[in-house]
N, C-alpha and C positions, 0 to 999 in steps of 0.2 A: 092151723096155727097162722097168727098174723105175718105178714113177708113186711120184713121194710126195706124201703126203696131211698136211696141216697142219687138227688142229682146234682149233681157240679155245674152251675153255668154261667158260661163266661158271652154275655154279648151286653152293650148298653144300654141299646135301645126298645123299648118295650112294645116299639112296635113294628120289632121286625120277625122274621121268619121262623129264627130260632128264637124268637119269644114266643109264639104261639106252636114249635113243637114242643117246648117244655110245660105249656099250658096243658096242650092234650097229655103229653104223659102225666103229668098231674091229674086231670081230672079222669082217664081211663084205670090208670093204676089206684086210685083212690076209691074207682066204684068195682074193682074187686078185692076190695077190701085190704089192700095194702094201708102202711102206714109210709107218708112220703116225705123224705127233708129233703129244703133243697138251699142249698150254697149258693147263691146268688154275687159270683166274685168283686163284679163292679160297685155293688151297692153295698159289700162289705168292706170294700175300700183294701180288699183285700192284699199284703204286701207279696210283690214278685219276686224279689232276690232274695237270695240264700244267703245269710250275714251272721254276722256272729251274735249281731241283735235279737236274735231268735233265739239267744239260752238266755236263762236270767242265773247271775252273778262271774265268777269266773269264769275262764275257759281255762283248759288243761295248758294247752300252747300257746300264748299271744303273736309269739316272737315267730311261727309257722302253722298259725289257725288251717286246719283240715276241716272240713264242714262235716264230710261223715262220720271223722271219728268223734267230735265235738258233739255233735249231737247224737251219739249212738250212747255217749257217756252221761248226756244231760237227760235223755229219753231214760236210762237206766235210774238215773236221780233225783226225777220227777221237776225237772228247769227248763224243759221246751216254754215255749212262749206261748201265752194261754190261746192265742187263735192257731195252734197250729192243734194241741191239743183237743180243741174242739171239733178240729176237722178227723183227728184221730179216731175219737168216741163216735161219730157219725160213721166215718168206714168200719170201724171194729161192727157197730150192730145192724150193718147194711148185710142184706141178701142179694141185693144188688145197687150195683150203678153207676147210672146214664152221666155220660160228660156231653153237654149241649153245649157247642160253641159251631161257629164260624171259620171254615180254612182260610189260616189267615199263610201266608206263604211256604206252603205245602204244608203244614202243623198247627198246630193250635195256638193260641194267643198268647202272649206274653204270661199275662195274670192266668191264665190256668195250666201252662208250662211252668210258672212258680208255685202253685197248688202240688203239681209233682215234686220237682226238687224240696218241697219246704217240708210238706204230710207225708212223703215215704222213703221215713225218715229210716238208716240204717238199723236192725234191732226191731223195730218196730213192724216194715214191712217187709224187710226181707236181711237174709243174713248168707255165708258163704254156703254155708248148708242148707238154708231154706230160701231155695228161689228157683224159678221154673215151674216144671210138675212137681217140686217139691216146696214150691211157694209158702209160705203164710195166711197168703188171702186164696189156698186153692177149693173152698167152699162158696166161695163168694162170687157172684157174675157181674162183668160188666161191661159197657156196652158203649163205644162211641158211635152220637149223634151228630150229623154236620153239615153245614151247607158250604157248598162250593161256589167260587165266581168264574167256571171254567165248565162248557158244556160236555159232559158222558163219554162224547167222542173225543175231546180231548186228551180224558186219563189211561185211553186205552193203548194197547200194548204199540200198537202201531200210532200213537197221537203223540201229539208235540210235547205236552205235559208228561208221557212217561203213564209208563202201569199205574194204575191207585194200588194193586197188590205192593209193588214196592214202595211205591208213599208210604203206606201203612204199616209195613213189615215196623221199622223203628220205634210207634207207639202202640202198637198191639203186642208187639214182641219185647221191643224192649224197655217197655215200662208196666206193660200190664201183665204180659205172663213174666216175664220175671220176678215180680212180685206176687204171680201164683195163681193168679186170678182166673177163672174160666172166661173167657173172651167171647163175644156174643156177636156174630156177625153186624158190623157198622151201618146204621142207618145211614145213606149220603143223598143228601138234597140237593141234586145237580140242577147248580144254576138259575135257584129260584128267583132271582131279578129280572132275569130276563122270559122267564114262563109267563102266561096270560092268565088272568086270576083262575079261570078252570084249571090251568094245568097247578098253580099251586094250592088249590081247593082238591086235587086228586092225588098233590104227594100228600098231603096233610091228610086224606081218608085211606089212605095205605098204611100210612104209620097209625094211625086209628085200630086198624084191621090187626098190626103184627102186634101191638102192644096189647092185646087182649090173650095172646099164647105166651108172651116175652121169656118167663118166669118159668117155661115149662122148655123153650127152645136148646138145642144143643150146642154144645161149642166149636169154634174154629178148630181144628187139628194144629198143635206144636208137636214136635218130637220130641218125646221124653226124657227125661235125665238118663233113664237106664240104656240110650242108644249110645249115651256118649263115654268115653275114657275119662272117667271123670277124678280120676288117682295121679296122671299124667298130664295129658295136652287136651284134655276136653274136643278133644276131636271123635265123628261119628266111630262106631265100634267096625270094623273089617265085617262082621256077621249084621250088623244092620245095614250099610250099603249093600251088602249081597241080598240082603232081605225086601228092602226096602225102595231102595231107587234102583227104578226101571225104564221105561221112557221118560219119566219127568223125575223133576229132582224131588228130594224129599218135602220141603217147603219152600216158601218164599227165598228165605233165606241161607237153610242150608240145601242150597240144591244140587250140590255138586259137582260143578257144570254142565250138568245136564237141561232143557229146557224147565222155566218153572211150572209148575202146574197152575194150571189155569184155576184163578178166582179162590186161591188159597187163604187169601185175606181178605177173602169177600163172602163168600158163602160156607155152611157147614157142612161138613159129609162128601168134601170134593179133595 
């Protein structure tokens, strides 16, 4: 059965690094037979803030507009704004996908930080009951792509920039499994401006190599709804800390104060 591949990407210029990774995942996912859309934010002009402009006719509250509830009720009513809905249709029939951008000061760009706030939308991608391992999108894989302007050794635990696992934790965790999504260890392009065209001719034949399994790859480890009191304080359960964290904390972010485990938001199966 055909997979379709949904990529979000946010950079302007077409002829930079992350234009030609989302070239090859184009053209690799394409020759196995994937169906591939792709969101091109810049050249859709696509809007960043989260407004009230985004429902068409009234809003419930003028007088104390709340965006989630506004839109969780316009989404029920079929009044989201038709580029948001478009990007809806695209995620509902994605099996997966790639968000191709740029680290732009430790996060993602503007315009594809409003891609999140605008498309996952309350109701839509997640709700008080469905989020986490109990998500909405928890069939669905996806996967950030990215290039850094900070060399390898800088994001590491002992580097100036700080772990990239804790960069990370905030958009893997709290945007994509929240929303339920199988999270696909992050592709990261360290520092391809300053590489010599071999070295960015062999991140680019890497990503070549992994995007030929992508579809088949396993996911990062979250800790599941069922560890946590989820009736009370949403705190880990007494029997999953005894269970669970040993030397290292449980993830990135609930670690316990224990050390974190190493490359918890970087590789699978660790």
């Amino acid at each position: 059965m055909e997979k379709k591949v949904l990529i979000v990407y946010a950079h302007q210029s077409a002829g930079s690094f992350s234009a030609a990774a989302k070239e090859a995942a184009v053209e690799v996912l394409k020759s196995k037979d994937c169906s591939v859309e792709v969101s091109d934010l810049y050249v859709m002009k696509f809007k960043a803030t989260a407004t009230a402009e985004d429902i068409t006719g009234e809003v419930k509250n003028p007088e104390h507009f709340r965006y989630a509830e506004e839109t969780k009720l316009a989404w029920d009513e079929g009044r989201l704004s038709a580029d948001i809905t478009e990007e809806q249709r695209k995620l509902q029939e994605a099996d997966l996908v790639i968000f191709q951008f740029p680290m732009y000061w430790f996060t993602v760009p503007a315009v594809l930080k409003g891609w999140f706030d605008r498309v996952l939308t309350l109701g839509f991608a997640y709700t008080k009951e469905k989020r986490y391992s109990n998500g909405i999108f928890k069939k669905t894989k996806a996967l950030l792509s990215f290039t850094t302007g900070s060399q390898e050794t800088m994001f590491s635990p002992t580097g100036i920039n700080g772990d990239m696992n804790v960069t990370l934790w905030p958009l893997q965790n709290g945007i994509l499994h929240y929303c339920g999504f199988q999270v696909l260890a992050p592709q990261i392009f360290w520092a391809p401006e300053d590489a010599a065209p071999e070295g960015r001719s062999a991140m680019l034949a890497a990503w070549n190599t992994r995007l030929q399994g992508l579809l088949d790859e396993k996911p990062l480890f979250f800790a599941p709804m069922d560890c946590f009191d989820c009736e009370k304080s949403y705190q880990l359960k007494p029997e999953s800390v005894e269970k669970c964290v040993k030397e290292f904390g449980l993830t990135a972010g609930t670690h316990c104060g224990k050390p974190l485990p190493p490359n918890n938001q970087m590789k699978a199966g660790v």
